[in-house]
C-alpha positions in Angstrom: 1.7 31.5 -43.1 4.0 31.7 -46.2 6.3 33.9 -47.6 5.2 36.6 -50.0 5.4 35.5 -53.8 8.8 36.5 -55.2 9.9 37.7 -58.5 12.2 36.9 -60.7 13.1 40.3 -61.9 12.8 43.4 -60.2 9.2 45.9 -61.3 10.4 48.3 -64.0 8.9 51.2 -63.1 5.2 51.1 -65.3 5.7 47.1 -65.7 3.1 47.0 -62.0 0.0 47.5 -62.7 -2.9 48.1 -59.9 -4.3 44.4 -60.7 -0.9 43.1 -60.6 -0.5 44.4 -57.1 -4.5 43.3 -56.1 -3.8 39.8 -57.1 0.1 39.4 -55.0 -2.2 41.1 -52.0 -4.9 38.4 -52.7 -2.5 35.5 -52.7 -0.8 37.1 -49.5 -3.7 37.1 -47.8 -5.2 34.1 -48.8 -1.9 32.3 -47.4 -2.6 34.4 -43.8 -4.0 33.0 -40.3 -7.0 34.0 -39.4 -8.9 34.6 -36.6 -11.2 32.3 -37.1 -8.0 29.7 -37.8 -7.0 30.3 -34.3 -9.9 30.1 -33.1 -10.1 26.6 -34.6 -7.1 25.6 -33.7 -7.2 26.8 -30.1 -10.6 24.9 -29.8 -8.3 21.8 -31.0 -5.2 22.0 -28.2 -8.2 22.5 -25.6 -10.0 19.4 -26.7 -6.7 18.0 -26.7 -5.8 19.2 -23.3 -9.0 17.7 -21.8 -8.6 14.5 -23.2 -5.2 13.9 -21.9 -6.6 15.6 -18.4 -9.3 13.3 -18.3 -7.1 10.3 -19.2 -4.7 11.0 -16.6 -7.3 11.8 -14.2 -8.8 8.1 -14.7 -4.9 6.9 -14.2 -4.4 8.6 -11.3 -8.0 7.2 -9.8 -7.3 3.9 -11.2 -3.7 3.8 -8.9 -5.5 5.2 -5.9 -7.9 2.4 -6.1 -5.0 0.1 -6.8 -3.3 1.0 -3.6 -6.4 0.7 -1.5 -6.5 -2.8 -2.7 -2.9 -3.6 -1.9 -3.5 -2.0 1.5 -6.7 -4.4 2.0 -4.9 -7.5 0.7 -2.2 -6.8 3.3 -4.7 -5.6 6.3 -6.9 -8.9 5.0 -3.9 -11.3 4.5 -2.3 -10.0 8.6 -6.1 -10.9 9.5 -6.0 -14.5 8.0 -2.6 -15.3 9.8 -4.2 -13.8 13.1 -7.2 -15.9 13.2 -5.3 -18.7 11.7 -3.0 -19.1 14.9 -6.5 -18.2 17.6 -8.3 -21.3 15.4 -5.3 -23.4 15.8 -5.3 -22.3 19.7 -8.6 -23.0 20.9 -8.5 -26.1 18.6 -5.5 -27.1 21.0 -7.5 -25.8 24.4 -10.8 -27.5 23.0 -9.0 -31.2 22.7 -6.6 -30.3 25.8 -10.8 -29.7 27.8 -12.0 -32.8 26.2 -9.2 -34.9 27.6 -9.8 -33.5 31.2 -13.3 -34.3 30.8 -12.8 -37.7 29.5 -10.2 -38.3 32.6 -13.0 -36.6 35.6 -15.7 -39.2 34.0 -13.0 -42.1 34.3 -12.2 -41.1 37.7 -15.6 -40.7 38.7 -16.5 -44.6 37.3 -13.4 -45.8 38.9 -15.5 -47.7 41.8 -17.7 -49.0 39.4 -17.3 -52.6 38.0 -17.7 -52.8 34.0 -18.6 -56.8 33.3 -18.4 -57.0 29.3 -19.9 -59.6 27.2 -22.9 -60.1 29.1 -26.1 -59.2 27.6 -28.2 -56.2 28.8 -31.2 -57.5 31.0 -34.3 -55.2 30.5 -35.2 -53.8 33.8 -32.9 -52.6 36.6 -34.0 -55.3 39.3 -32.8 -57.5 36.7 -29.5 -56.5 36.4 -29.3 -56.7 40.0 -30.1 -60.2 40.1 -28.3 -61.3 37.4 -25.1 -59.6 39.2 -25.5 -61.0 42.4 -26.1 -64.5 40.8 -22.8 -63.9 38.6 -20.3 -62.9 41.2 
């Protein structure tokens, strides 16, 4: 909107004439908002509106997205050190069962005589013989 056109000197009286007038009323109103240009324009700030809406909408889903990944990083990564610390346990219990097992056998053997070095005859009453001839 702009101002009306000014003059430089005040009308004399007969110095308007009815065109005169027309034409400052045409230039006045060609210089007006219309309905039409607020129409436009509010059309504009709504477009606008929904664009930054939409934007921040995305943002804001983006970050809750963002902190269900931190929260599953941190529930995933308290996971890890848990079964870290069971593997490293039952690695422990599984040697510590081995070793018991290995000791039961040896005790279990301890009456028997191990002879090294000799080769192994191939049928049982052979070995028999060749132990009895031996010791």
């Amino acid at each position: 909107m702009a101002d009306p056109p000014t003059r430089s000197h005040p009308p004399e009286a007969g110095g308007l004439t009815l065109s005169d007038i027309s034409a400052d009323i045409r230039a006045i109103a060609t210089q007006m908002v219309t309905k039409t240009d607020l129409q436009v324009l509010s059309g504009n700030i709504h477009a606008l509106i929904r664009l930054d809406v939409t934007a921040l909408r995305t943002e804001i889903i983006a970050h809750g997205r963002l902190q269900n990944l931190e929260e599953t990083t941190q529930v995933n990564a308290e996971r890890a050190v848990t079964t870290n610390t069971v593997v490293i346990r039952q690695g422990n219990m599984l040697l510590a069962l081995w070793r018991q097992m290995e000791d039961l056998e040896n005790r279990g053997h301890r009456s028997n005589i191990r002879v090294r070095g000799l080769p192994e005859p191939p049928t049982e009453e052979d070995v028999e013989v060749t132990l009895k001839a031996l010791f």
